[in-house]
C-alpha positions in Angstrom: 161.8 118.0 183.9 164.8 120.5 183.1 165.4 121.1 179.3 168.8 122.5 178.2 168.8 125.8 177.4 168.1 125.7 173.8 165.6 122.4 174.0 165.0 120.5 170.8 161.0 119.4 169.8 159.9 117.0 167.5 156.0 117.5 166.3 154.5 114.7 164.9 150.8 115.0 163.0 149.9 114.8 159.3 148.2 118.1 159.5 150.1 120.7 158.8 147.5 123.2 160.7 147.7 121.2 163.7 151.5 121.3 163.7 151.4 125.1 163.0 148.9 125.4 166.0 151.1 123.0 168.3 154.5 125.0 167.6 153.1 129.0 168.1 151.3 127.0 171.5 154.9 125.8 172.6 156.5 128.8 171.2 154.5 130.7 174.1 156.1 128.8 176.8 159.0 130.9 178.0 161.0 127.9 178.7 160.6 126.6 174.4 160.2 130.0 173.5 163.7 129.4 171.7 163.0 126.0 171.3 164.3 124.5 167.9 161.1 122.6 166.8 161.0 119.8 164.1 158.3 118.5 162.4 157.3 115.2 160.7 154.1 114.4 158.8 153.7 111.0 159.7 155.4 108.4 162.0 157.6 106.5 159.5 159.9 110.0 159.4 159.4 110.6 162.7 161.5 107.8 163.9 164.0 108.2 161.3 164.3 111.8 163.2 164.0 110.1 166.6 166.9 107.7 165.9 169.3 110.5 164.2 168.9 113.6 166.8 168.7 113.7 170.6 164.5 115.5 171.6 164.2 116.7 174.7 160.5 116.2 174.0 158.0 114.7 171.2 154.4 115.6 170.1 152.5 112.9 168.5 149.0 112.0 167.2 147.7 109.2 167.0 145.7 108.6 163.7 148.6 109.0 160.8 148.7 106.7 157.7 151.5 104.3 157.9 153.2 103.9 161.2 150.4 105.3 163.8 150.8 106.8 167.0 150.9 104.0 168.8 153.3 102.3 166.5 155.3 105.5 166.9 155.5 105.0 170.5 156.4 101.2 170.2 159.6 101.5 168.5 160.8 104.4 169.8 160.4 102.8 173.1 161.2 99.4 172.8 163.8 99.1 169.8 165.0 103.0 170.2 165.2 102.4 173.8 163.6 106.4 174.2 162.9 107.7 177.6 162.3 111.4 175.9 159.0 112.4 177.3 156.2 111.9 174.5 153.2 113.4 174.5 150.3 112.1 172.4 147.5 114.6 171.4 144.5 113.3 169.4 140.9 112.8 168.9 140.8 109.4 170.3 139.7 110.0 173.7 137.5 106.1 174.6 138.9 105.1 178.2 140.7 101.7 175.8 142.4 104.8 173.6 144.1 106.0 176.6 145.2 103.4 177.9 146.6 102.0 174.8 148.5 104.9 174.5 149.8 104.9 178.1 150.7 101.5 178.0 152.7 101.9 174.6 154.8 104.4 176.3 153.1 107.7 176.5 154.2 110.1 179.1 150.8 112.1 179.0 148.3 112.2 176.5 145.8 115.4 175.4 142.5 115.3 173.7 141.2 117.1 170.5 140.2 119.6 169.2 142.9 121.1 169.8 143.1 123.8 173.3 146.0 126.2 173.5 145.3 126.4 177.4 145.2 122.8 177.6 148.3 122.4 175.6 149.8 125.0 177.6 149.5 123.4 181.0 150.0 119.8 180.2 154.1 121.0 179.0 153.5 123.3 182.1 153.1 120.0 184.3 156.0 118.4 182.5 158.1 121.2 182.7 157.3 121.0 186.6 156.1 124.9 185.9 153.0 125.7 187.9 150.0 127.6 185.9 150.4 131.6 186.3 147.3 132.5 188.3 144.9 134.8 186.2 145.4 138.2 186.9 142.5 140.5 188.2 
C-alpha cells in the first residue's frame, strides 16, 4: 500500500491512553512519521469523520458505547462504500471475534493489551515495509 506523502489517520478508541499509545506507535513509522492523525472517541463521530475527509488508513476498537467496532466497519463499508484499509485493535480475541471482524470488513485485526512491536509490524505489513532486522 503507498500512502501520499503527507498520509491522513483516523484513530478510533474511547480511551484516550490507548489513542495516545496508538499515535506516538504510528508516529514511529518513518512512512506516518508526518502523518496528520485524527482521533474520535467512539464510532458515531468516527463516521461523521469517515464520510467528511478522505483516510488513507483507520484504527478502530471494537468495544465503544454506541456504534461499536463492528458497527463502525458496517457502514463505513457498506453505506460509505470505504475501501480505506481499517485496522481493528482490541481485546476481543475468541476465533468468532475475529472473524466477525474480518467479515464486517476489517483489513487486519490486532489483539490487546496493547504491543508497540506488534502495532509496528502489522502497519509494516500493510505498508508492504518489511521488519528492520535487529541489529547485533
Amino acid at each position: 500500500m503507498r500512502l501520499p506523502r503527507l498520509p491522513r489517520l483516523l484513530v478510533v478508541d474511547d480511551s484516550a491512553v490507548v489513542r495516545r499509545i496508538l499515535a506516538l506507535t504510528i508516529a514511529q513509522l518513518p512512512q506516518l512519521a508526518e502523518a496528520v492523525i485524527d482521533e474520535a472517541d467512539n464510532g458515531a463521530l468516527a463516521l461523521k469523520m469517515l464520510a467528511q475527509t478522505p483516510y488513507d488508513l483507520v484504527l478502530s476498537d471494537i468495544r465503544m458505547p454506541g456504534v461499536d467496532g463492528y458497527e463502525l466497519l458496517r457502514v463505513a463499508r457498506q453505506e460509505l462504500g470505504l475501501t480505506t484499509p481499517i485496522v481493528v485493535i482490541s481485546t476481543l480475541g475468541h476465533e468468532e471475534d475475529v472473524r466477525r471482524g474480518m467479515e464486517a470488513g476489517a483489513t487486519a485485526y490486532i489483539l490487546k493489551p496493547l504491543s508497540p512491536h506488534h502495532i509496528r509490524l502489522a502497519l509494516r505489513q500493510l505498508l508492504d515495509e518489511p521488519e528492520p532486522l535487529p541489529r547485533p
